[in-house]
N, C-alpha and C positions, 0 to 999 in steps of 0.2 A: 476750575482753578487755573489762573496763569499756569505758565513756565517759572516766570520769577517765584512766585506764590510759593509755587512747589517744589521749587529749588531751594528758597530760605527754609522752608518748613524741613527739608531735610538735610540743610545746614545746622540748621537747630535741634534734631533728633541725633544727630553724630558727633555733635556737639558734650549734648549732654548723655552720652553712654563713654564718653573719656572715661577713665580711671583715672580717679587725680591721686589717689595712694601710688599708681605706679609715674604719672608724672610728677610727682612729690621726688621720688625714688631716682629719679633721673636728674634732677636739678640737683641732689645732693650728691650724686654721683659727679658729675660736671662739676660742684664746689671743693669736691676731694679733689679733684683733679687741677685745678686749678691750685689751691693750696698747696697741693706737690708740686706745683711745678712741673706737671706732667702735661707731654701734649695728647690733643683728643684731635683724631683724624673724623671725616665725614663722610658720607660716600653718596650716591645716586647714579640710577641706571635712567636714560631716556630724559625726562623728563625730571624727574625724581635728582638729577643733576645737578637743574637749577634750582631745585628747590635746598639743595646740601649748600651751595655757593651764597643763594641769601638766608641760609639760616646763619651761616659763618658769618655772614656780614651783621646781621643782627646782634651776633653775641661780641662780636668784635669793635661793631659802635657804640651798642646801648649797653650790654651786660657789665661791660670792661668801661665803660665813660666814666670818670674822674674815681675811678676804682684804685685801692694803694694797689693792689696785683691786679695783673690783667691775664685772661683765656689765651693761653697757645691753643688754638684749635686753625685748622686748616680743612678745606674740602680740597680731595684728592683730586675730585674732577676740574678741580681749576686748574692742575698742573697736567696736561697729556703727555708730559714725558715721566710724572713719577704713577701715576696709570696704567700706559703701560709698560711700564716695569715692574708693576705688581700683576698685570696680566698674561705676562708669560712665566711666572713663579710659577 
């Protein structure tokens, strides 16, 4: 079997072992939050970073596009001064 092969194929097994009860769980969390009018912060270490920076950007394009309320939500890692200032807390 490829690389690719067997790269998808265990795309596809991690795929489907998600929980979608607890990703259910999360979206309705994120829609109280947003209904509050509360903000939701993001975070990532390394790599995991940029992955917090375009999930914000995702919810902040697409979630929130011609929405009556839109997602306060920010990733920390975008701002290195409010980082770290939550790293010397």
């Amino acid at each position: 079997m490829s690389f690719s092969s067997a790269y998808r194929e265990q795309m596809i097994h991690a795929a489907q072992t998600v929980d979608l009860g607890l990703v259910d769980a999360a979206i309705s969390e994120f829609r109280k939050a947003r209904d509050e009018d509360r903000q939701i912060f993001v975070f990532g270490n390394g790599g995991s970073a940029s992955t917090a920076s375009h999930f914000v950007t995702d919810i902040v394009k697409s979630a929130s596009h011609a929405a009556p309320k839109r997602f306060r939500i920010m990733a920390l890692t975008d701002s290195n001064s409010t980082i770290t200032a939550y790293a010397i807390m």
